[in-house]
C-alpha positions as CSV (number, residue, x, y, z in Angstrom):
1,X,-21.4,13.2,-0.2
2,X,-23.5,10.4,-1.9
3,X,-26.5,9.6,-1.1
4,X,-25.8,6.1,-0.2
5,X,-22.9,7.2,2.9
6,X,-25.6,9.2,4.3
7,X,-27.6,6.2,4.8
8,X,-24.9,4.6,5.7
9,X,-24.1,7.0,8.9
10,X,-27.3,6.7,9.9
11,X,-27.4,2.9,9.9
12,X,-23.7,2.4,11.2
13,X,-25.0,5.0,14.6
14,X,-27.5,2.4,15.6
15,X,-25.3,-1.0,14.8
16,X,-22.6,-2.1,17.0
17,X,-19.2,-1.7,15.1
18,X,-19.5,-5.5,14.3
19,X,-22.7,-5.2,12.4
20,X,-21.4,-2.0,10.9
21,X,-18.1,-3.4,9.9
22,X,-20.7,-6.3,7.7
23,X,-21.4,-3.3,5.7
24,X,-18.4,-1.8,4.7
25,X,-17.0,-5.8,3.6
26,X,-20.5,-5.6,1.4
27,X,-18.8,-2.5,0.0
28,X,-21.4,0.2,2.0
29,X,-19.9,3.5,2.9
30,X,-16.4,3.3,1.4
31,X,-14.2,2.3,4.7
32,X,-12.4,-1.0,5.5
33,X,-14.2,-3.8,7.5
34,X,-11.4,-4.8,10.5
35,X,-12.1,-7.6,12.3
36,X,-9.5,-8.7,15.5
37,X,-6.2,-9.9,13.0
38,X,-6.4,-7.0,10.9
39,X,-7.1,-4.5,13.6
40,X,-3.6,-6.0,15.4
41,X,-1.7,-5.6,12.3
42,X,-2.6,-2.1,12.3
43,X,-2.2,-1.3,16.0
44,X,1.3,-3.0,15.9
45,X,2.2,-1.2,12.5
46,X,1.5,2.5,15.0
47,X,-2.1,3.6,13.7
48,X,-3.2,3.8,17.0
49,X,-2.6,2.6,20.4
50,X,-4.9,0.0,21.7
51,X,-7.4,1.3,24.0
52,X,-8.9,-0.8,27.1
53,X,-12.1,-2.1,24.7
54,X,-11.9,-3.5,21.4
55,X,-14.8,-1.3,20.1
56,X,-12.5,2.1,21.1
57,X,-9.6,0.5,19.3
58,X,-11.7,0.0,16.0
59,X,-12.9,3.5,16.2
60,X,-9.5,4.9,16.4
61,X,-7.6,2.9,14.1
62,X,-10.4,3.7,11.4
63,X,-10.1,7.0,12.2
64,X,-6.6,7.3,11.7
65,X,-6.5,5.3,7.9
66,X,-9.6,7.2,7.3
67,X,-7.1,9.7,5.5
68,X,-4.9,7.0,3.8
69,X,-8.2,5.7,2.3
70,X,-9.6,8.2,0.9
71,X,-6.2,9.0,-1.0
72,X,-5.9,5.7,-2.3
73,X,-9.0,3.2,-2.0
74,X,-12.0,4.9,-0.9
75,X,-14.8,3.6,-2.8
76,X,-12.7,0.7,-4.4
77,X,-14.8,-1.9,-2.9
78,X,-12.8,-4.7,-4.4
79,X,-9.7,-3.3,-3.3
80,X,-10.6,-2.7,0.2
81,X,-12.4,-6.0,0.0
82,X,-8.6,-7.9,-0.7
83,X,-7.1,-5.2,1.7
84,X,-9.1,-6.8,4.6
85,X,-8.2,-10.2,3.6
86,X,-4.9,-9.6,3.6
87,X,-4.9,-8.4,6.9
88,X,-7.3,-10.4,8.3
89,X,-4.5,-13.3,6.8
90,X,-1.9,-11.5,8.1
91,X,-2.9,-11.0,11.6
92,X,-3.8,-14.8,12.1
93,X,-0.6,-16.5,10.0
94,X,2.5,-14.1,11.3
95,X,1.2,-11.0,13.3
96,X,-0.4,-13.5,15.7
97,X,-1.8,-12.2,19.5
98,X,0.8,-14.1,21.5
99,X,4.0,-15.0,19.5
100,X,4.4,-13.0,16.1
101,X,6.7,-14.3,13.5
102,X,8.3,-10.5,13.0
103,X,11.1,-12.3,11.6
104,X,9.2,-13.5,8.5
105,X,6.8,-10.4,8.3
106,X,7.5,-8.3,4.8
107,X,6.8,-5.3,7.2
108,X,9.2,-6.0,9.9
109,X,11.3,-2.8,8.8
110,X,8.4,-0.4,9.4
111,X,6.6,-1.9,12.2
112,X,7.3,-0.3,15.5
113,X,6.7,-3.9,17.0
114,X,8.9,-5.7,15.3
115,X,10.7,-8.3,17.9
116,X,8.7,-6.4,21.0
């Protein structure tokens, strides 16, 4: 493991995940920064089942891309830069909180929560 996760885990232990989610947008420690769109997206799409605090969701959900990261983006900072954005994007514009738009969402076929 570089040098540079290490730090990382240690500095991410002490930060609350929205200070350590800062650091992985900056490109630190190779995982994707989710903030509350992008986290929805991927609790609708099925990576995990919301839990009864948003901090328990995050933890989950990264948990469970952790292994489609690594086989595709990990340490791409640029790409899991855009990859946020597009979530982040996607969760506010069409996967919204109240009333989704399933019905223009790209991703309607796979998502589990389509029209729920």
């Amino acid at each position: 493991m570089p040098k540079r996760s290490i730090d990382f885990a240690t500095v991410r232990a002490r930060l609350l995940p929205k200070g350590a989610r800062l650091l992985l947008f900056a490109g630190l420690g190779g995982g994707l920064a989710l903030e509350s769109n992008g986290l929805r997206v991927l609790v609708r799409l099925g990576f995990a089942k919301e839990q009864k605090n948003w901090s328990a969701t995050w933890r989950t959900v990264n948990a469970a891309i952790a292994p489609e990261l690594a086989a595709g983006l990990a340490g791409d900072a640029a790409d899991l830069a855009a990859l946020h954005l597009a979530l982040r994007r996607h969760g506010q514009e069409l996967c919204t909180r109240n009333k989704p738009i399933c019905g223009e969402c790209r991703l309607r076929e796979r998502c589990p929560s389509a029209g729920a």
